[in-house]
C-alpha positions as CSV (number, residue, x, y, z in Angstrom):
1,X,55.8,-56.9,55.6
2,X,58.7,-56.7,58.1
3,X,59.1,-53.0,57.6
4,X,55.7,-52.1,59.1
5,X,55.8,-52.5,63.5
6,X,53.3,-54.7,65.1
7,X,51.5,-52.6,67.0
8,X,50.3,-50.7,63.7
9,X,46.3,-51.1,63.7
10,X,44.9,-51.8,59.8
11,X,41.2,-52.0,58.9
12,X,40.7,-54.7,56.2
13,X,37.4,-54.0,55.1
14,X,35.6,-55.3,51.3
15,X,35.6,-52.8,48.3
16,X,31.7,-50.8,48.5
17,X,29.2,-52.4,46.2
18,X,26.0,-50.6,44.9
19,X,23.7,-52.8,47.4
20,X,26.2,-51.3,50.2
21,X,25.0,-47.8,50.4
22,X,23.9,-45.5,52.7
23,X,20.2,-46.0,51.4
24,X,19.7,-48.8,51.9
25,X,16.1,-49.4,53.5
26,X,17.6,-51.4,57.0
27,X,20.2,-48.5,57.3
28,X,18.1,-45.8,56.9
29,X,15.7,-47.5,60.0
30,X,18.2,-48.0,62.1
31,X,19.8,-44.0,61.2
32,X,15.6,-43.2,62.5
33,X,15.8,-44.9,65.3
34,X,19.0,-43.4,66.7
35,X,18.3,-39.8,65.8
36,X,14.8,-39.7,66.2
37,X,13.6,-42.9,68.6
38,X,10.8,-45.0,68.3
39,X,8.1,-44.5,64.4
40,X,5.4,-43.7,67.2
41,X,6.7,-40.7,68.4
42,X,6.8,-39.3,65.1
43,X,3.9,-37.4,63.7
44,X,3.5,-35.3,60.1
45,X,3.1,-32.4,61.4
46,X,6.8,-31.9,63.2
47,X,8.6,-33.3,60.2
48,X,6.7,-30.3,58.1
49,X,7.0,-27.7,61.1
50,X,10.9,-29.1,61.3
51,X,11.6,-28.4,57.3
52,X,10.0,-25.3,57.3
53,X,12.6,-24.2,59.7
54,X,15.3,-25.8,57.8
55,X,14.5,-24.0,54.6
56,X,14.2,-20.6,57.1
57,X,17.9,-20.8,58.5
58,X,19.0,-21.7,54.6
59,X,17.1,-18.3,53.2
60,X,18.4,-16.1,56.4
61,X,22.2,-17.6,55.8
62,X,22.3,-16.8,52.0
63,X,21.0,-13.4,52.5
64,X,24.1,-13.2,55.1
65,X,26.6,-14.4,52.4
66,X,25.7,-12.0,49.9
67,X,25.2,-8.9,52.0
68,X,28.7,-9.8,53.2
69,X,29.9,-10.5,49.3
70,X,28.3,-6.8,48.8
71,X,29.8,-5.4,51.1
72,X,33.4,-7.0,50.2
73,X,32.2,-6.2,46.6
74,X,31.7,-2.6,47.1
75,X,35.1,-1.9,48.2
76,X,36.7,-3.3,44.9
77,X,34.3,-1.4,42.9
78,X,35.6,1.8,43.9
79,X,39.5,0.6,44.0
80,X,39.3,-0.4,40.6
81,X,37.4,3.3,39.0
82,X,40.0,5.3,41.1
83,X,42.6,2.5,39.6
84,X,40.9,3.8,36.4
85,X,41.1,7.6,36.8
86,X,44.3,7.4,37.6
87,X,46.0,5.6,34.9
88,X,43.5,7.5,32.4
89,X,45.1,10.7,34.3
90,X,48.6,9.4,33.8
91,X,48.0,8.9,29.7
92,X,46.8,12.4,29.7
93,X,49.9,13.8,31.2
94,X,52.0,11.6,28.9
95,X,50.5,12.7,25.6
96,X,50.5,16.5,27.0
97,X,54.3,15.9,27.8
98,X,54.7,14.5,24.3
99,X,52.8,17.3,22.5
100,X,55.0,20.0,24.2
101,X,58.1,18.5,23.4
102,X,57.1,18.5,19.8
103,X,55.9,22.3,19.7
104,X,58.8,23.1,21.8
105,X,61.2,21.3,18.5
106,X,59.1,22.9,15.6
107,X,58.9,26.2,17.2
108,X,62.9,26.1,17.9
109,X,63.3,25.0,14.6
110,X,61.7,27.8,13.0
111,X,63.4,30.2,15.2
112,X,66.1,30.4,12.9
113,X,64.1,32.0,10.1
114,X,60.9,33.6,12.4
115,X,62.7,33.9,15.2
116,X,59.6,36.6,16.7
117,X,57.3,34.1,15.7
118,X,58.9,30.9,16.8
119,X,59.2,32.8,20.3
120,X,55.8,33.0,21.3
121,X,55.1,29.2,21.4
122,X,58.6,28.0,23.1
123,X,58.3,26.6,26.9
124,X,60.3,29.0,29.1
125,X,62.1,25.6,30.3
126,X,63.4,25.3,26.9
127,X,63.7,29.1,26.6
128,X,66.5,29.0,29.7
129,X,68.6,26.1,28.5
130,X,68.8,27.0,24.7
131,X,68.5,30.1,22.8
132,X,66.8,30.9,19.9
133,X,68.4,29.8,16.5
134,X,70.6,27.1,17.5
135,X,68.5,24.4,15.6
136,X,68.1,24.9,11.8
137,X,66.8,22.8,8.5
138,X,68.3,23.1,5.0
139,X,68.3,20.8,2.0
140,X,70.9,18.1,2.0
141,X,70.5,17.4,-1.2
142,X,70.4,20.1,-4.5
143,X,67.1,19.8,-6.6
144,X,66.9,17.9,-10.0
145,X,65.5,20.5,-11.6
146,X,67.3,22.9,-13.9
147,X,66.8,26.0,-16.0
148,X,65.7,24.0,-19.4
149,X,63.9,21.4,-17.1
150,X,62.0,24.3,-15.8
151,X,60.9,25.9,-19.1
152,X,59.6,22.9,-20.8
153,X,57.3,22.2,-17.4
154,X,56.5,26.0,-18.6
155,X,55.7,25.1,-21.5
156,X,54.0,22.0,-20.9
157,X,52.0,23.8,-18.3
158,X,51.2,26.4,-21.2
159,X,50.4,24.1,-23.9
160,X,47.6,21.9,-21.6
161,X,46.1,25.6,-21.3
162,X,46.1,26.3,-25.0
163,X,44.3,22.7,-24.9
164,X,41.8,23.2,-22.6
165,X,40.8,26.5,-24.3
166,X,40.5,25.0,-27.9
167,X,38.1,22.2,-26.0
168,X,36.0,25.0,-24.6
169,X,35.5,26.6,-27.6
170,X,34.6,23.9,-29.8
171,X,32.1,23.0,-27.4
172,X,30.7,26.5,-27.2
173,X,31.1,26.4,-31.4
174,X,28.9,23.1,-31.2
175,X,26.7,24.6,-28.5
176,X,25.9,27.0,-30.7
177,X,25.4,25.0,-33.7
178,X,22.8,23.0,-31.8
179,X,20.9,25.9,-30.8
180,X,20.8,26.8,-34.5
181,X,19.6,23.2,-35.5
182,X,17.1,23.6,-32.6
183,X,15.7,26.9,-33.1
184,X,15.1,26.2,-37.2
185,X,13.5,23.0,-36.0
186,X,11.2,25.2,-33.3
187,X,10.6,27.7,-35.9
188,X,9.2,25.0,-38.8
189,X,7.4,23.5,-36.1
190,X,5.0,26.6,-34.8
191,X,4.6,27.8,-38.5
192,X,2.7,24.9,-39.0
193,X,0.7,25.6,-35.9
194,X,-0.1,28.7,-36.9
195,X,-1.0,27.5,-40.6
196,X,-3.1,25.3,-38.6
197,X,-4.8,27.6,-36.5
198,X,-5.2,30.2,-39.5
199,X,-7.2,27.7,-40.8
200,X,-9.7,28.1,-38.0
201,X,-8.8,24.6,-36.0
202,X,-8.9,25.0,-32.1
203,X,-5.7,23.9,-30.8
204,X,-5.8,23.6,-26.8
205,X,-3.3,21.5,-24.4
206,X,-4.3,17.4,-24.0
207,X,-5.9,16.7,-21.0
208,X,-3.3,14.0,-19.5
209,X,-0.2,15.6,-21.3
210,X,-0.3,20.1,-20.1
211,X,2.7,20.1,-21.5
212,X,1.7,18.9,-24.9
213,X,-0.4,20.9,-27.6
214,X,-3.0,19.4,-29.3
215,X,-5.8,20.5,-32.4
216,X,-9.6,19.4,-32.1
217,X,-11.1,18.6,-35.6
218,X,-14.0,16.7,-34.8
219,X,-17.6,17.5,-33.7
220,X,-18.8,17.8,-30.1
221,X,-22.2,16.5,-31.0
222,X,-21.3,13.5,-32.1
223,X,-21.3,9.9,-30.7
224,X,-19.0,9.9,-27.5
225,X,-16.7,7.5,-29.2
226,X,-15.8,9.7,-31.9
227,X,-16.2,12.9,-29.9
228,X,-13.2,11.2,-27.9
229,X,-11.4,10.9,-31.2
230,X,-11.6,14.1,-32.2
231,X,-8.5,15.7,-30.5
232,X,-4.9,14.3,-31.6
233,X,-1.5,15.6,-29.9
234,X,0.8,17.9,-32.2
235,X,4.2,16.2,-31.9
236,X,7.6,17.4,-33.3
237,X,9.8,15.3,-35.2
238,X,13.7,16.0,-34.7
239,X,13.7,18.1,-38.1
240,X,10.7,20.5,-36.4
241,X,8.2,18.7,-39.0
242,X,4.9,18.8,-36.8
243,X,2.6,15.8,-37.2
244,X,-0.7,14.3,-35.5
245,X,-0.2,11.2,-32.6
246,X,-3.7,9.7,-32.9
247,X,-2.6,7.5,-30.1
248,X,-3.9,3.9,-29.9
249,X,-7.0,5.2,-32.8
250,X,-6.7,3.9,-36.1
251,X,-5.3,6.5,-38.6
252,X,-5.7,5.4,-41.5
253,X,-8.6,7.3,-43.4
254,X,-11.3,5.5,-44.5
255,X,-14.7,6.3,-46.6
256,X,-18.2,5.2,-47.4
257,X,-18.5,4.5,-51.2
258,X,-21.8,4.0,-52.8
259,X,-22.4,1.7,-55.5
260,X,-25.7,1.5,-57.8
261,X,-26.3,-1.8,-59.2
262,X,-28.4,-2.3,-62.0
263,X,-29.7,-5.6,-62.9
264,X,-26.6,-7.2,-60.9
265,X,-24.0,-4.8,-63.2
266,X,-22.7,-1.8,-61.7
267,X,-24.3,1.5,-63.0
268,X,-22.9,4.1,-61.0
269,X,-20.2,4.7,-58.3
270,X,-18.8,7.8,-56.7
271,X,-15.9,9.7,-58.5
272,X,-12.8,8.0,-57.0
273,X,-11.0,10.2,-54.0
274,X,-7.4,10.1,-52.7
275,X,-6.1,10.6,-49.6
276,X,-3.5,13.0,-48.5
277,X,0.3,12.1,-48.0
278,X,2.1,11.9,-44.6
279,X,4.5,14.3,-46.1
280,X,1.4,17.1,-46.6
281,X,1.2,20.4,-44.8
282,X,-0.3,19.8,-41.1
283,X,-3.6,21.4,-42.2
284,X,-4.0,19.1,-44.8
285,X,-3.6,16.3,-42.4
286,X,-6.2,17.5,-39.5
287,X,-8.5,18.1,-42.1
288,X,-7.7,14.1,-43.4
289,X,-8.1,13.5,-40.1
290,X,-11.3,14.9,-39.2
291,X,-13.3,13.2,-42.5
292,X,-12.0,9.9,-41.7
293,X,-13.8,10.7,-38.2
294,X,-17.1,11.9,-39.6
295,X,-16.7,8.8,-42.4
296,X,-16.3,6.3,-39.6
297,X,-19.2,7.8,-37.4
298,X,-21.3,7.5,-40.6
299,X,-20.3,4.2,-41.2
300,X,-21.5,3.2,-37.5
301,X,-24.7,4.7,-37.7
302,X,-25.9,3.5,-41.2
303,X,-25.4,-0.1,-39.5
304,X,-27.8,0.7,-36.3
305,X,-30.0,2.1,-38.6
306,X,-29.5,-0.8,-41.0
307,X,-30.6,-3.6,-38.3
308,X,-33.4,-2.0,-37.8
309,X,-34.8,-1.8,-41.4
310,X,-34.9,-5.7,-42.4
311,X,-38.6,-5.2,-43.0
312,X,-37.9,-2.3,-45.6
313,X,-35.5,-5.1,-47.3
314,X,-32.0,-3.6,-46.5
315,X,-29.5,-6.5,-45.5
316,X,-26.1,-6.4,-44.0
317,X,-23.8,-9.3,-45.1
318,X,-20.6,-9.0,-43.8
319,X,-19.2,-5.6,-44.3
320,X,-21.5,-4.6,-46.9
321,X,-25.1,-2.9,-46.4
322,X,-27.9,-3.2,-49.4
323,X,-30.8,-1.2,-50.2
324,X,-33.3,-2.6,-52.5
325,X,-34.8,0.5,-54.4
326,X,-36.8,-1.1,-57.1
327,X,-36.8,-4.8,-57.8
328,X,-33.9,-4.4,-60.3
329,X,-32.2,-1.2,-58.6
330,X,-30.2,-1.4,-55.2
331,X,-27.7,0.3,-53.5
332,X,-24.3,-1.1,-51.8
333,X,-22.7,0.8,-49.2
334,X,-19.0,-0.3,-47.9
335,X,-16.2,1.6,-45.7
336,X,-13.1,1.2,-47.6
337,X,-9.9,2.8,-47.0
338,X,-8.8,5.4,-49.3
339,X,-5.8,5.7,-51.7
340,X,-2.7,7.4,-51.1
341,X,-1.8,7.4,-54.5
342,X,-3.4,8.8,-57.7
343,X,-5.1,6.5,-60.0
344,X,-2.9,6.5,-63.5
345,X,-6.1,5.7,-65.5
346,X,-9.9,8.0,-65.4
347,X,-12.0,5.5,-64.8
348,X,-15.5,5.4,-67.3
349,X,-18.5,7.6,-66.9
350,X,-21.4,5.2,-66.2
351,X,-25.4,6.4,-66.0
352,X,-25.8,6.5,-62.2
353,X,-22.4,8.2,-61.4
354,X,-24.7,11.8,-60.7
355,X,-26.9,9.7,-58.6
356,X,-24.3,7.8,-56.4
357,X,-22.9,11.6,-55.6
358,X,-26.5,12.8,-54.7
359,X,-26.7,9.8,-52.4
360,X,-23.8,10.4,-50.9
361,X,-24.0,14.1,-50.1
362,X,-27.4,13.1,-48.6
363,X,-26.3,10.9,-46.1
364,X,-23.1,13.5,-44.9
365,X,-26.1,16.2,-44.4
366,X,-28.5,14.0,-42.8
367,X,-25.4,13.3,-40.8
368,X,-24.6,16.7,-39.8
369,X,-28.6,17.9,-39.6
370,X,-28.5,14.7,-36.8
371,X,-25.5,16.7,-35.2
372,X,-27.6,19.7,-35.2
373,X,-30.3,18.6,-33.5
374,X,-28.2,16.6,-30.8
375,X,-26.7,20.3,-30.2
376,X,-30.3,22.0,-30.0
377,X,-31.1,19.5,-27.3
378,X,-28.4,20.0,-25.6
379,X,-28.8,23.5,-25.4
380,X,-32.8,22.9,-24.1
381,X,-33.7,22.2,-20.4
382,X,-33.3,18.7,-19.6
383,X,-36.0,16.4,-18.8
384,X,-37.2,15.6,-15.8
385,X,-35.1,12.9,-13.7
386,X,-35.8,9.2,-14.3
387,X,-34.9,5.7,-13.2
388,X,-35.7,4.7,-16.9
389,X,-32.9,5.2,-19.2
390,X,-33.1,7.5,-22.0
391,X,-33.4,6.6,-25.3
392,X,-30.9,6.6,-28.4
393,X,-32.2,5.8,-31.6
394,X,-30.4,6.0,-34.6
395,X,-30.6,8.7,-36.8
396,X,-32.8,8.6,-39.9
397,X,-30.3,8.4,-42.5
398,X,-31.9,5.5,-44.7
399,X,-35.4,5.9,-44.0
400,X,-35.4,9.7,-46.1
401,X,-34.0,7.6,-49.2
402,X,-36.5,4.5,-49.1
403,X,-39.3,6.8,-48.2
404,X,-37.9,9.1,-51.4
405,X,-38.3,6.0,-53.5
């Protein structure tokens, strides 16, 4: 302490608490009191009148400051796009110079071979200081290539040629030989439809498919389901063999046989029957097609008729319908499907055999006699509009034979 002269004044003074601050409620009364006098010369309404100004003077100087920051602002703006343009001008010039220069070299360096050419794009700068052909270009080093290198490039060259031409003619020779293949295959394919529609079957494009042909073969008077089924598509295999795509229907043919039972022993059957191959002509196969149709649609209708005759004894158990003739004598109907192949042995004539063949050419023209008269009132005027639905009942293909009893 000896350095420091006594007449130096020092402040000793405590280090600030929290409880020492300028809040505190006796210092704030005593800061009132000496700013603004005694609490009852205050009232509410100058304190609000004297912030309210306050807050005035704070807008009006902030609107100062940034008018004055705007206008300071402005200034820089514009030094910095002139700054701008004129360094974007500078790079401009600077490329131009460069492209010149470069012209000016490739244009003298080509003077020495197109001199009239090369003329026309030299500067007249460079036109004054050096004249034309003093800067030239040649190979420093020979090439590699000789005279034997260069024939077999020749020859390679000629023998790739050779190459490509035997490819393009094997692929015209194969070309060719699959338009063959393909027109023997179109040919076998519309001889059969003409076989087809020799044989007086309509053949007319499928509804969904206009690009596909297709042959009708059933009846338009029948049942809608099987009227539906009556049209198949004509399809081409790959060898041009046509054949029928019956689609999601069932094409395997099927028949009603007739059975006479005598006494509980069989009496008399129809004559056995086979079907026709996949491998037959397409004619055969529409018309296998179309009796399998009209077999089915009897079939269907000798069971509506059947649940209808209970009181004339004819029973259906399972897929078998009976028709009690005389109380030893009945007849069993079944749809079975047919045979593909040939049976090896002639089965035995029995007694009944005529009559099982009478039987069963009865029910096909009842059938087609029911067609005939769904076609004639077709053809009349139709009845007179109703809420009431119109009857179907099933045809009388039964009732003739009982009644015939």
């Amino acid at each position: 302490m000896s350095g420091i002269p006594d007449n130096f004044p020092m402040s000793l003074r405590p280090w600030p608490t929290k409880e020492s601050n300028g809040s505190a409620l006796p210092t704030l009364i005593s800061r009132i009191n000496a700013e603004r006098g005694q609490f009852r010369n205050l009232t509410e309404e100058d304190l609000l009148e004297e912030i309210a100004k306050g807050e005035n003077e704070t807008a009006a100087d902030n609107e100062d400051m940034s008018t004055e920051d705007e206008i300071e602002a402005a200034p820089d703006r514009q030094k910095e796009v002139m700054d701008a343009k004129a360094e974007m001008l500078a790079q401009l010039e600077q490329a131009h110079h460069a492209s010149m220069i470069a012209l000016d070299f490739v244009a003298l360096l080509l003077s020495k071979d197109q001199p009239v050419q090369a003329g026309l794009s030299i500067s007249d700068g460079l036109r004054q200081v050096v004249s034309l052909g003093t800067l030239g270009a040649d190979r420093v080093k020979d090439t590699r290539l000789t005279e034997p290198r260069k024939k077999d490039i020749a020859a390679v060259g000629k023998g790739w040629k050779v190459q490509s031409f035997n490819t393009s003619v094997e692929s015209i020779l194969n070309a060719a030989s699959r338009l063959e293949t393909e027109i023997a295959a179109e040919t076998k394919y519309w001889e059969a439809i003409l076989a087809v529609d020799k044989k007086g079957w309509k053949t007319c494009k499928l509804p969904q498919e206009q690009h596909t042909l297709g042959v009708r073969f059933g009846f338009f008077d029948a049942a809608p389901a099987f009227s539906n089924r009556s049209l198949a598509a004509l399809r081409r295999q790959p060898d041009g063999t046509a054949y029928l795509d019956h689609g999601a229907a069932d094409p395997t043919p099927k028949r009603v046989l007739i059975h006479i039972e005598t006494d509980g022993i069989i009496t008399g059957a129809l004559a056995p029957e086979t079907s026709a191959l996949d491998s037959s002509p397409l004619e055969a196969l529409v018309l296998r097609a179309r009796n399998a149709v009209f077999e089915e649609e009897l079939w269907q209708e000798l069971n509506r008729e059947a649940r209808t005759l209970a009181n004339h004894s004819v029973r259906m158990t399972g897929d078998e319908i009976s028709c009690q003739l005389t109380p030893s004598t009945r007849i069993l109907l079944r749809l079975e499907p047919l045979s593909t192949s040939a049976s090896t042995t002639t089965p035995e004539p029995r007694a009944h055999d005529d009559i099982a063949t009478m039987l069963s050419l009865a029910l096909h023209l009842e059938l087609s006699y029911a067609h005939r008269q769904n076609q004639r009132r077709r053809t009349q005027p139709p009845p007179p509009i109703s809420s009431a639905p119109r009857p179907n009942p099933p045809y009388a293909l039964l009732r003739p034979l009982l009644a015939y009893e």
